[in-house]
Residue frames relative to the residue before (quaternion, step in Angstrom):
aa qw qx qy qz dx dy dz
X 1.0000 0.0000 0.0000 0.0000 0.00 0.00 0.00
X 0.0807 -0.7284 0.6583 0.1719 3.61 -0.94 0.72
X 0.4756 -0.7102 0.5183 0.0288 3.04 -1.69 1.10
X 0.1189 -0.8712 0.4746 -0.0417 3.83 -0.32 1.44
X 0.1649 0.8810 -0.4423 0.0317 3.21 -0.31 1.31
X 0.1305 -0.8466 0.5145 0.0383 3.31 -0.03 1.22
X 0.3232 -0.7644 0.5507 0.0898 3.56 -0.84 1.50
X 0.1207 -0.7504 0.6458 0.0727 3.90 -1.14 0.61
X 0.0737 0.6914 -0.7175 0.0421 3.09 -1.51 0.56
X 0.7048 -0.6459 -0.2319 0.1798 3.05 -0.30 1.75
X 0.7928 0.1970 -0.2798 0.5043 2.51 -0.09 1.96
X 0.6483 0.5142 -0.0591 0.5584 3.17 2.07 -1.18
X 0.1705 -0.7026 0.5600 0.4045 3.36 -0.72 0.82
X 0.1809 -0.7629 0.6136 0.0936 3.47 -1.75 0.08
X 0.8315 0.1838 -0.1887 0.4890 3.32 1.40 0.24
X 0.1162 -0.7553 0.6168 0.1888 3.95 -0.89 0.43
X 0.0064 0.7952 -0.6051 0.0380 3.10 -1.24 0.57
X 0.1652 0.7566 -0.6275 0.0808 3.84 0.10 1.23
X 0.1735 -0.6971 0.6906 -0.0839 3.23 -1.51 1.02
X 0.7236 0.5211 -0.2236 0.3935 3.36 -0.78 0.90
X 0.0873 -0.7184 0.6565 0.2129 4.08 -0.87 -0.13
X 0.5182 -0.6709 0.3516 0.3972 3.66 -0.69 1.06
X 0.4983 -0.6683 0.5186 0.1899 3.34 1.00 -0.85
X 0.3079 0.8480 -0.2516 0.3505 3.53 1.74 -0.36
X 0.8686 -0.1202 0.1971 0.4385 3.12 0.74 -1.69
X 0.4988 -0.5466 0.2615 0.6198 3.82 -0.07 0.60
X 0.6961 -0.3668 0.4231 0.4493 3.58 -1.72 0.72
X 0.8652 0.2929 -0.1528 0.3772 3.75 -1.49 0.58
X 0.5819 0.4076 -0.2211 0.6681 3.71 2.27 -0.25
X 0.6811 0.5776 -0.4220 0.1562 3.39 0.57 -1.10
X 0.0571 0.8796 -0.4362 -0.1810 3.77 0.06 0.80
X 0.3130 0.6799 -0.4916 0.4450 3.62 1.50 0.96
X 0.7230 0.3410 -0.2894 0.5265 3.74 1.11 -0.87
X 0.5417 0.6050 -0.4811 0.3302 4.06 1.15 -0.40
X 0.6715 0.5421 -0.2797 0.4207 3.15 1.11 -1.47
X 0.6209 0.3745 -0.4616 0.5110 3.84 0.30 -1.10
X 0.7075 0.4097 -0.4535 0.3547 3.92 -0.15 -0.89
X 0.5612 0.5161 -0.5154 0.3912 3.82 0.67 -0.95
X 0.7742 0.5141 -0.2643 0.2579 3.37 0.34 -1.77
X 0.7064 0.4216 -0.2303 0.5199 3.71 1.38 -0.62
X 0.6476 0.4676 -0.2958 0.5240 3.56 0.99 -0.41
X 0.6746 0.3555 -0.4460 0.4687 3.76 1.36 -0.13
X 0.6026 0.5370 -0.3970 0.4369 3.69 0.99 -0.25
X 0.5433 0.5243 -0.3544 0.5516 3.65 1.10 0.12
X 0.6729 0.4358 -0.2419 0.5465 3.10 0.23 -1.01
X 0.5081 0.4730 -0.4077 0.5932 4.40 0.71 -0.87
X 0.7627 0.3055 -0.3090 0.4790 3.74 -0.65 -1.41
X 0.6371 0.3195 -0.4418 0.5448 4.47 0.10 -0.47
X 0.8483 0.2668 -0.1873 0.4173 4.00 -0.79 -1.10
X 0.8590 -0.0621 -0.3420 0.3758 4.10 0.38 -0.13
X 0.5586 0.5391 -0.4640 0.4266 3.63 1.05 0.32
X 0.5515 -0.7182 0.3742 0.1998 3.47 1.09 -0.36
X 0.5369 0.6832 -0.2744 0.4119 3.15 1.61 -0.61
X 0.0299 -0.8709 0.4698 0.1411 3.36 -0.54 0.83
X 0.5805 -0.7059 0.4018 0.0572 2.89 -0.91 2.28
X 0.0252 -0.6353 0.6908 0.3441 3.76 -0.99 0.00
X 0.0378 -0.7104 0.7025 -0.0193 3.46 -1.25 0.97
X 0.2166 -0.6177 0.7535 0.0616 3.74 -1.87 0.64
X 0.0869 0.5727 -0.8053 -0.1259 3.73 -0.94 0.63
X 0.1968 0.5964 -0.7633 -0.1516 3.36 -2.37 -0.58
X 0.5190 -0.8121 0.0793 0.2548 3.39 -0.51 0.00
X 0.5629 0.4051 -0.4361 0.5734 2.46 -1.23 1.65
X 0.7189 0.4258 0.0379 0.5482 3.38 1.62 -0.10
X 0.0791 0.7866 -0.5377 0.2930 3.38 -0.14 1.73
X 0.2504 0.6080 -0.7479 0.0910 3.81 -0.97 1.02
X 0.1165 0.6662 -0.7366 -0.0024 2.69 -2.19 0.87
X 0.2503 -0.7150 0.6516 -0.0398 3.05 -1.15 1.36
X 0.7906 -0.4960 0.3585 -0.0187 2.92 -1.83 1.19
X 0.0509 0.6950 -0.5682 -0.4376 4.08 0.56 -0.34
X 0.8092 -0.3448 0.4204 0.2225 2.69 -2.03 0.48
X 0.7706 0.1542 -0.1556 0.5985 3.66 0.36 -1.05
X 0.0656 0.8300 -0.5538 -0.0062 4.03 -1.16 0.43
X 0.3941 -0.6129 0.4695 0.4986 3.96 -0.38 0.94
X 0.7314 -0.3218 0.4364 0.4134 3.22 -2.01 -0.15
X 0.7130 0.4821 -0.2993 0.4119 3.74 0.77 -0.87
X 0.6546 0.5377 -0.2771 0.4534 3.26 1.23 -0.86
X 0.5187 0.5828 -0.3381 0.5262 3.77 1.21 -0.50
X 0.7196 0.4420 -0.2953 0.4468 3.17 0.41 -1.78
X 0.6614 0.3747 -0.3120 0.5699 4.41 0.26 -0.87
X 0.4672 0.5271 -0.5049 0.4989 4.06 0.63 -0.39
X 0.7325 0.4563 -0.2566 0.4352 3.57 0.12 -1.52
X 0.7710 0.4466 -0.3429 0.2975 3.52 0.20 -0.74
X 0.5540 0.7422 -0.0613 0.3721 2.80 1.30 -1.27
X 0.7349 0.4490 0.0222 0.5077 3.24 1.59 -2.10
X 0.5378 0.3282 -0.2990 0.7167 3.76 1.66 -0.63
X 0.6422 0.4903 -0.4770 0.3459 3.47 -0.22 -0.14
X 0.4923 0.5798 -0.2437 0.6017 3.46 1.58 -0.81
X 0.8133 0.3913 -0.1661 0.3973 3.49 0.00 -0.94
X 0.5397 0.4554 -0.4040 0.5814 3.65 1.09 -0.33
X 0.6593 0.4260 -0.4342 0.4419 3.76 0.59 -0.82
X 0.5466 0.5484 -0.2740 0.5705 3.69 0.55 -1.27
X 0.7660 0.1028 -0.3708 0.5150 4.05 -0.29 -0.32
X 0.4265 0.6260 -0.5038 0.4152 4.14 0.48 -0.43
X 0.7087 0.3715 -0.1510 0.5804 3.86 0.50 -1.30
X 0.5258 0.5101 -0.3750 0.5681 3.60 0.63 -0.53
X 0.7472 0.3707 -0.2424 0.4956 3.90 0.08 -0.96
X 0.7791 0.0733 -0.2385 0.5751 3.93 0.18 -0.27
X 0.7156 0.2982 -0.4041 0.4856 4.02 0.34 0.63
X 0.3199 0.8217 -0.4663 0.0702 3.73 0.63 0.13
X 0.4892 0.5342 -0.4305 0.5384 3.81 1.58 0.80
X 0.7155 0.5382 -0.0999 0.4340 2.98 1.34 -0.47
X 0.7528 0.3205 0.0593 0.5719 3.28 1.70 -0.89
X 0.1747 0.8596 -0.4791 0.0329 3.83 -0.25 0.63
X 0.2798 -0.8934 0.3226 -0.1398 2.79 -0.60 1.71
X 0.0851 0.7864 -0.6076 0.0714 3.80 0.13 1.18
X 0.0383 -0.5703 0.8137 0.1061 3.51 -1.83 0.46
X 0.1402 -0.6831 0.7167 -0.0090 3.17 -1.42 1.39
């Protein structure tokens, strides 16, 4: 099971946090854990290379946080946000047809 924590501050997310391999499919098949990683590892990558925003992130494996700085221009919020719900609709979308597979908290 991978674990999906998405952190808010008001109103905004500002943190990911996935922990875990779904377990879905043998290692190198599982395409329940490719997708959640594609979908979080391209919204990282979006907010570092075209928003510009520079993300702290940890990976190891099986294991990915990134977090938000603290202070951001209006523009940098506003492309954060898109970027960050766009992330989360994937992340709950998989959450809705893999939810043995996927556990999902927003704090």
């Amino acid at each position: 099971m991978t674990n999906v924590v998405v952190k808010k501050k008001g109103g905004k997310i500002v943190s990911v946090e996935c922990d875990g391999h779904t377990c879905y499919g043998a290692e190198g098949e599982d395409i329940v854990c490719a997708a959640l990683s594609s979908v979080v590892q391209t919204a990282v990558l979006g907010l570092m290379r075209v928003a510009g925003i520079a993300v702290a992130f940890k990976t190891d494996d099986g294991y990915l946080y990134a977090e938000l700085p603290k202070e951001l221009s209006e523009k940098e919020r506003h492309d954060a946000d898109v970027i960050l719900e766009t992330m989360f609709a994937g992340i709950a979308d998989l959450y809705e047809g893999y939810s043995d597979f996927i556990e999902l908290e927003v704090k």
